[in-house]
C-alpha positions as CSV (number, residue, x, y, z in Angstrom):
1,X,17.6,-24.3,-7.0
2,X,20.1,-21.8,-5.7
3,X,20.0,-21.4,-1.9
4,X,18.9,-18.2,-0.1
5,X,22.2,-16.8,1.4
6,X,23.8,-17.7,-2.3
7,X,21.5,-15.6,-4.0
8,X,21.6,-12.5,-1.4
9,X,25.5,-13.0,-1.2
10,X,26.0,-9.8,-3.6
11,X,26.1,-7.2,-1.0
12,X,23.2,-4.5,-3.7
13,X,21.3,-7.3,-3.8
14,X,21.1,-8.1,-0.4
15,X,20.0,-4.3,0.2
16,X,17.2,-4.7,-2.2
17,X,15.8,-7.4,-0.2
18,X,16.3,-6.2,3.0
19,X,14.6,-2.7,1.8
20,X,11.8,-4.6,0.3
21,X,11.4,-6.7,3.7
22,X,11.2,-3.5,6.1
23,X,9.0,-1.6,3.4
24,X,6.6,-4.2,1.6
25,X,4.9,-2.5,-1.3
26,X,7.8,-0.7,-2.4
27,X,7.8,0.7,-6.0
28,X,11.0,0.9,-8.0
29,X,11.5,4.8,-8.4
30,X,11.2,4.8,-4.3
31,X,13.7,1.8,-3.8
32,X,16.4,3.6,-6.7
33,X,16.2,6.7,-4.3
34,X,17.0,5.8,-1.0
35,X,19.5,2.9,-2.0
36,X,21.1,5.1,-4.4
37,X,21.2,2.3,-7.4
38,X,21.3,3.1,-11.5
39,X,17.8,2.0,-12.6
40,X,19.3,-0.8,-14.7
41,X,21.3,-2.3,-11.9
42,X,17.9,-2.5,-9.9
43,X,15.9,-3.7,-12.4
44,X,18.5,-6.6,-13.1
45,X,18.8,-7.8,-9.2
46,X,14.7,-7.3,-9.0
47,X,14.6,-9.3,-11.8
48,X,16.8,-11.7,-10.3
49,X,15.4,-12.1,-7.2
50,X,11.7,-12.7,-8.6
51,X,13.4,-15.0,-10.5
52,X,14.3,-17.1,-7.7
53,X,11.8,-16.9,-6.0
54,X,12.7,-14.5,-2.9
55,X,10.5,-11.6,-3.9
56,X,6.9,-11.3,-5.9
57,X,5.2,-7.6,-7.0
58,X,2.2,-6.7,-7.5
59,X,1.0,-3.9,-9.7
60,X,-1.4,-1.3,-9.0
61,X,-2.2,2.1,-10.8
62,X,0.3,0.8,-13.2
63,X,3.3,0.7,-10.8
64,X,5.2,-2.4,-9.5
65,X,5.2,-2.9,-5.9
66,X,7.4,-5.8,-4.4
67,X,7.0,-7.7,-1.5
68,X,9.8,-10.4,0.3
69,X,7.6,-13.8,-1.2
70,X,7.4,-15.5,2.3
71,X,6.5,-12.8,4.5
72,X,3.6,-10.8,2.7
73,X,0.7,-13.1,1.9
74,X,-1.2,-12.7,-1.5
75,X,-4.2,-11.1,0.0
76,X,-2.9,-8.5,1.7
77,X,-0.5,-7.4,-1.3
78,X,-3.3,-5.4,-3.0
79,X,-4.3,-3.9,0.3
80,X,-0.6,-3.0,1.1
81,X,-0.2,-1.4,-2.7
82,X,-3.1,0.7,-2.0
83,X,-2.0,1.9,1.4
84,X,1.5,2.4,0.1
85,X,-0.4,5.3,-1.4
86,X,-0.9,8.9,0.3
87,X,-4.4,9.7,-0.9
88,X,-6.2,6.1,-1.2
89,X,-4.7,5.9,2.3
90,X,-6.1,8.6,3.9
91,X,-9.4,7.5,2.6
92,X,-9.1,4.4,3.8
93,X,-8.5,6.3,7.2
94,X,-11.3,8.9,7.0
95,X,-14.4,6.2,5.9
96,X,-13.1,4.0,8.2
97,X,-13.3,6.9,11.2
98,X,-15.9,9.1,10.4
99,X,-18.3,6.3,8.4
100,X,-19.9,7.2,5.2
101,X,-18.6,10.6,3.6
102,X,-20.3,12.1,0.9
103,X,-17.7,13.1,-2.0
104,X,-18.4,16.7,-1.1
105,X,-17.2,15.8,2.5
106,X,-14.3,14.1,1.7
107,X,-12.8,16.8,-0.7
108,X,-13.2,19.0,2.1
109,X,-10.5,16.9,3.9
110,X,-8.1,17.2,0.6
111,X,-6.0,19.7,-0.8
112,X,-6.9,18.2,-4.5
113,X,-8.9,19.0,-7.4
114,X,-12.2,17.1,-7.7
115,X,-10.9,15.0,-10.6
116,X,-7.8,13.9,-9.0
117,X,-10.1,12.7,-5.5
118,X,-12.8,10.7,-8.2
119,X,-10.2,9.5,-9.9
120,X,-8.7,7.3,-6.1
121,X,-12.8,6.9,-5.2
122,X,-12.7,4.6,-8.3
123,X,-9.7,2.9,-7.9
124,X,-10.6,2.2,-4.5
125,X,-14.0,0.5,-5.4
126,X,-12.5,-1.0,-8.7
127,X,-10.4,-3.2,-6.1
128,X,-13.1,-3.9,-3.6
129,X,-11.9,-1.5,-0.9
130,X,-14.6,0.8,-0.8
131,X,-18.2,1.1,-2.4
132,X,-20.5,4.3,-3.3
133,X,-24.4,4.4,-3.7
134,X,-26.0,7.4,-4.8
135,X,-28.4,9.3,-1.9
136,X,-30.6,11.5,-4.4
137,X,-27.8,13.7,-5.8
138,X,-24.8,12.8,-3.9
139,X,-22.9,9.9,-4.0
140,X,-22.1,8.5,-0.7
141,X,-19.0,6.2,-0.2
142,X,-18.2,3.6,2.7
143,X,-14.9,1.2,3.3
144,X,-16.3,-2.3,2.5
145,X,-13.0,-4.3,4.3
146,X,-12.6,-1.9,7.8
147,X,-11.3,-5.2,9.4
148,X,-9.2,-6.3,6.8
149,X,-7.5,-2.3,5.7
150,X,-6.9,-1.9,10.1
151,X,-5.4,-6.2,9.8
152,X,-2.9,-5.1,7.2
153,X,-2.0,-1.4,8.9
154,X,-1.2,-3.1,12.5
155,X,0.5,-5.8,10.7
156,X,3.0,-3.6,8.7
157,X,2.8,-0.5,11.0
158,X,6.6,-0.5,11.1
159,X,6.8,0.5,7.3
160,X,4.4,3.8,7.2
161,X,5.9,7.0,8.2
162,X,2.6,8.0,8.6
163,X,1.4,9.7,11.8
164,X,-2.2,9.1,10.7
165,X,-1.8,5.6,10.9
166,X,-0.4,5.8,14.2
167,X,-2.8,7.4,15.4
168,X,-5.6,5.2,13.0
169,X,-4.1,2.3,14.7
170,X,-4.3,3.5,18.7
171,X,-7.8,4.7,17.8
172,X,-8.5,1.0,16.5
173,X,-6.8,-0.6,19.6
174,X,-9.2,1.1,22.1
175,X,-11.9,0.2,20.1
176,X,-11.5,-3.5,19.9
177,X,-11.3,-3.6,23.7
């Protein structure tokens, strides 16, 4: 087997994985934009690097998202996919906060049609993030993995641009004290 500096000796590829590493959960379209590569020249060295073993993806809502293979641990790749994602993320932020949030509440705190915020409400139960239970006519929803969503956003704080998990992150540093 090829040795890690051999395989990263082509300078694109060795921005590929050094991108990947400072922003696990990177999608393709996201990576071709701020490295300035063709698509097919990405999705050879991607290809190449999974290949050999340096980097693994995992697919969410029907997009790849790659992580370096040694320093993002299975678990937390589905996690990191779904944070890597504005709206699911913000969720994640709000039920973890404010508790359980009716879906009336939580449109309130959107700019998005209804269909758009039920259609992230069931991809976040579908993978186990959050669950809803119906209180007569509503349907209420609450994070399921609080401990394990705030785990993953202190570990890879670094790679969100976010402000709210900044802030999501101080909050949940005073609180565990």
């Amino acid at each position: 087997m090829a040795k890690k500096e051999d395989i990263l000796e082509l300078e694109s590829r060795r921005k590929i994985f050094n991108f990947i590493s400072q922003n696990p959960g990177a999608y393709m379209r996201e990576m071709q934009n701020k490295l300035g590569m063709a698509t097919g020249q990405l999705e050879y060295h991607l290809s190449y690097l999974e290949t050999h073993g340096l980097i693994a993806w995992e697919s969410v809502s029907n997009k790849k998202r790659y992580f370096v293979q040694d320093e993002v641990n299975y678990p937390d790749r589905k996690v990191l996919s779904l944070l890597r994602q504005e709206i699911p993320r913000r969720i994640l932020l709000i039920l973890i906060e404010r508790g359980e949030k009716g879906f009336s509440e939580l449109h309130k705190d959107f700019e998005i049609s209804k269909s758009t915020l039920s259609f992230h409400l069931k991809k976040l139960t579908k993978h186990g993030m959050i669950e809803g239970r119906r209180e007569g006519r509503k349907k209420v929803f609450k994070c399921i993995k609080p401990y394990k969503i705030a785990q993953v956003l202190v570990t890879y704080q670094d790679s969100f641009v976010d402000d709210a998990v900044d802030k999501f992150i101080d909050v949940w540093s005073e609180m565990k004290r």
